[in-house]
Every structure is written in structure tokens, then in C-alpha cells.
C-alpha positions in Angstrom: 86.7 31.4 -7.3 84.0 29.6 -9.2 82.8 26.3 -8.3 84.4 24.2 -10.3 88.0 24.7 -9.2 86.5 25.2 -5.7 85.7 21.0 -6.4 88.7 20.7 -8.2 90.9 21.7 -4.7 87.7 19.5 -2.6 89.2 16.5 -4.5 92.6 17.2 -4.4 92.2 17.8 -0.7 90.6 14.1 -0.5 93.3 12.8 -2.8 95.6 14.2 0.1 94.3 12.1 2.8 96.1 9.0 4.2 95.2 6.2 3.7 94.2 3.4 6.3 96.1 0.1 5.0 93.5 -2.6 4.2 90.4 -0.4 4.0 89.2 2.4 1.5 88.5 5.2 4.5 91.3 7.9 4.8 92.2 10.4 7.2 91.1 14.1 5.7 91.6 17.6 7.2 87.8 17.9 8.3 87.9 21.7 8.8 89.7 22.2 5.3 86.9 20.1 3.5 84.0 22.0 5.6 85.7 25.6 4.6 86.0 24.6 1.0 82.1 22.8 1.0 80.8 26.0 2.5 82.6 28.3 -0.2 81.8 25.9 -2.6 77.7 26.9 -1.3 78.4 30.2 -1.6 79.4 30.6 -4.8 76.3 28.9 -6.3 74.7 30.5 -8.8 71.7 32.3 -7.7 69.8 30.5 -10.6 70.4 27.4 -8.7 69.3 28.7 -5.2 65.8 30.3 -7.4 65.7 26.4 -9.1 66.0 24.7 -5.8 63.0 26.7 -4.0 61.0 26.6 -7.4 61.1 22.7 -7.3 59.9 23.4 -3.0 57.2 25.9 -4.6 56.2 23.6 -6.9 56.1 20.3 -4.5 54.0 22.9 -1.9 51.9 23.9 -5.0 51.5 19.8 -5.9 50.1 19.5 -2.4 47.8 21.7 -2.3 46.6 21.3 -5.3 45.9 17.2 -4.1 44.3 18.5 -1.2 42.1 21.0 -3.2 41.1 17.9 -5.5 40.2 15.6 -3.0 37.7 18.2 -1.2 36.3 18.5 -4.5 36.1 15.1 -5.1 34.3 14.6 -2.1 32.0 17.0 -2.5 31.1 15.8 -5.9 30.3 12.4 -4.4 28.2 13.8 -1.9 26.2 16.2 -4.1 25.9 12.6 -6.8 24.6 10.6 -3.5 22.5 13.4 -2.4 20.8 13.7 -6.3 20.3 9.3 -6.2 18.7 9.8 -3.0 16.5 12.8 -4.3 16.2 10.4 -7.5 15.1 7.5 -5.4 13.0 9.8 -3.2 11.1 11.3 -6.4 10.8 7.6 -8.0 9.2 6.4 -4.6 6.8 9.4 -4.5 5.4 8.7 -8.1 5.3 4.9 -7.4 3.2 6.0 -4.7 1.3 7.7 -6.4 0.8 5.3 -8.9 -0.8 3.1 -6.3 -2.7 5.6 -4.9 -4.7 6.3 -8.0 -4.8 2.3 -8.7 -6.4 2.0 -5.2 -8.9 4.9 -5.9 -9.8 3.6 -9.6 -10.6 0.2 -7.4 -12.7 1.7 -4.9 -14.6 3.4 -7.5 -14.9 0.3 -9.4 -16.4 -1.1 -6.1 -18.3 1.4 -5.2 -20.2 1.8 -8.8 -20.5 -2.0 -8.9 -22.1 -2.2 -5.1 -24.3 0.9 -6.4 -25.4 -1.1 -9.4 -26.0 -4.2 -7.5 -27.8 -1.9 -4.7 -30.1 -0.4 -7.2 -30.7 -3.6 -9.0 -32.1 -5.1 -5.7 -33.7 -1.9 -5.0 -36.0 -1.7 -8.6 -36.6 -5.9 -8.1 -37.8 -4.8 -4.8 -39.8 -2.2 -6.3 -40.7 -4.7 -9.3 -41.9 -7.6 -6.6 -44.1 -4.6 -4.9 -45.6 -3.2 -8.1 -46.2 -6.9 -9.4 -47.7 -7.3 -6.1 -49.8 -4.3 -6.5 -50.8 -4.9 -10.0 -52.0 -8.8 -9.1 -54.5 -7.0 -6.5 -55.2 -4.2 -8.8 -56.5 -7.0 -11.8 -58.2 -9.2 -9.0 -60.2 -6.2 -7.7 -61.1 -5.6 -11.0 -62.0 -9.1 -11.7 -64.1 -9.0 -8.8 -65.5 -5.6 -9.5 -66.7 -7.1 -13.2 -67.9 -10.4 -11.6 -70.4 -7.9 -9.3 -71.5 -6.1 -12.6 -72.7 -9.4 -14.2 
């Protein structure tokens, strides 16, 4: 039999139940409608049995797939937060840097200008001395010329 009389005898078979008076249930014959519902199954097409597990396959398939995007997904964010933090760990070390080398160029400035200053006080030192030196160097001679006379 093919399905659609099989339906055909599934309705008539309901149409045959009494009624209740003043509601819309009726009294069927249970077994009849279970025999006919399970020949009805069994003369499904197998096209119908392959769509109904393809749609499962597919829903399984749809899962998966979700799941598999998510791991990725986190993954991604983790390997974009690692590369900010390597980012932010490279833009520290050259700011870093940068003030290293701004605190060298100012100690050198420092040191040159304490080595000018040093020598400057050093040579008037030295200038004070030789001044010194000369001042007894023309007296003596003064004296020495006086002594000629």
C-alpha cells in the first residue's frame, strides 16, 4: 500500500470514532490507528528516511563547525593580545631607550662642561702662578739693573 491511502484509511478510521456529546474528543480504536501509523512508517520512502538523517548530519555538522569557530576565534584573540602586548613591550623598550641615550647625551654635556669649567680654573690657577712668577722675575731684574748702575 502506499502512503497516501495508508492516511486515507488513518482518517477514515478517525472519522469512525464516537463522538463524546458536547466536546470535540472521540473514542478511536487505539491499536487500529497504531497498526496503520506504523505501516504508514514503513512505507516511507527511503528518500525521506536519507532526508531526515541528512537534516541530523547537517545540524551535527552546524555544531561542530560553531565549536571549531569559536576555538579559532579564541585563539585569534589571544595571538592579537599577545602581538599588543609584544607591541607595547617593543614600544616601552625603545622609549627606554630613548631616555637612556637622553640621560647619557646629559651626562656628557655635564661632564664636558665640569671639564671646561675644571680646566678653566686649572689654566687661571696656572695664570695667577705664572703672573706671580713673572712679577718676581721683572723685580729681580729690576733689582739686578739697579745693582749695575
Amino acid at each position: 500500500m502506499n502512503i497516501i491511502s495508508l492516511i486515507d484509511i488513518l482518517e477514515d478510521e478517525l472519522e469512525k470514532g464516537v463522538s463524546i456529546p458536547f466536546i470535540t474528543k472521540a473514542l478511536v480504536d487505539r491499536e487500529r490507528c497504531l497498526e496503520i501509523i506504523k505501516d504508514i512508517r514503513l512505507s516511507l520512502p527511503e528518500e525521506i528516511k536519507q532526508a531526515e538523517w541528512l537534516k541530523k548530519e547537517q545540524q551535527r555538522i552546524l555544531v561542530e563547525a560553531q565549536k571549531e569557530a569559536e576555538v579559532l576565534t579564541a585563539e585569534a584573540e589571544q595571538r592579537i593580545r599577545a602581538l599588543v602586548d609584544e607591541n607595547e613591550i617593543t614600544q616601552n623598550a625603545y622609549q627606554q631607550s630613548r631616555e637612556i641615550v637622553e640621560t647619557a647625551q646629559n651626562n656628557a654635556k655635564e661632564i664636558r662642561l665640569g671639564a671646561k669649567e675644571y680646566a678653566d680654573a686649572f689654566l687661571e690657577d696656572v695664570e695667577l702662578y705664572l703672573a706671580g712668577q713673572l712679577e718676581t722675575l721683572h723685580s729681580n731684574r729690576q733689582e739686578l739693573n739697579a745693582k749695575k748702575r
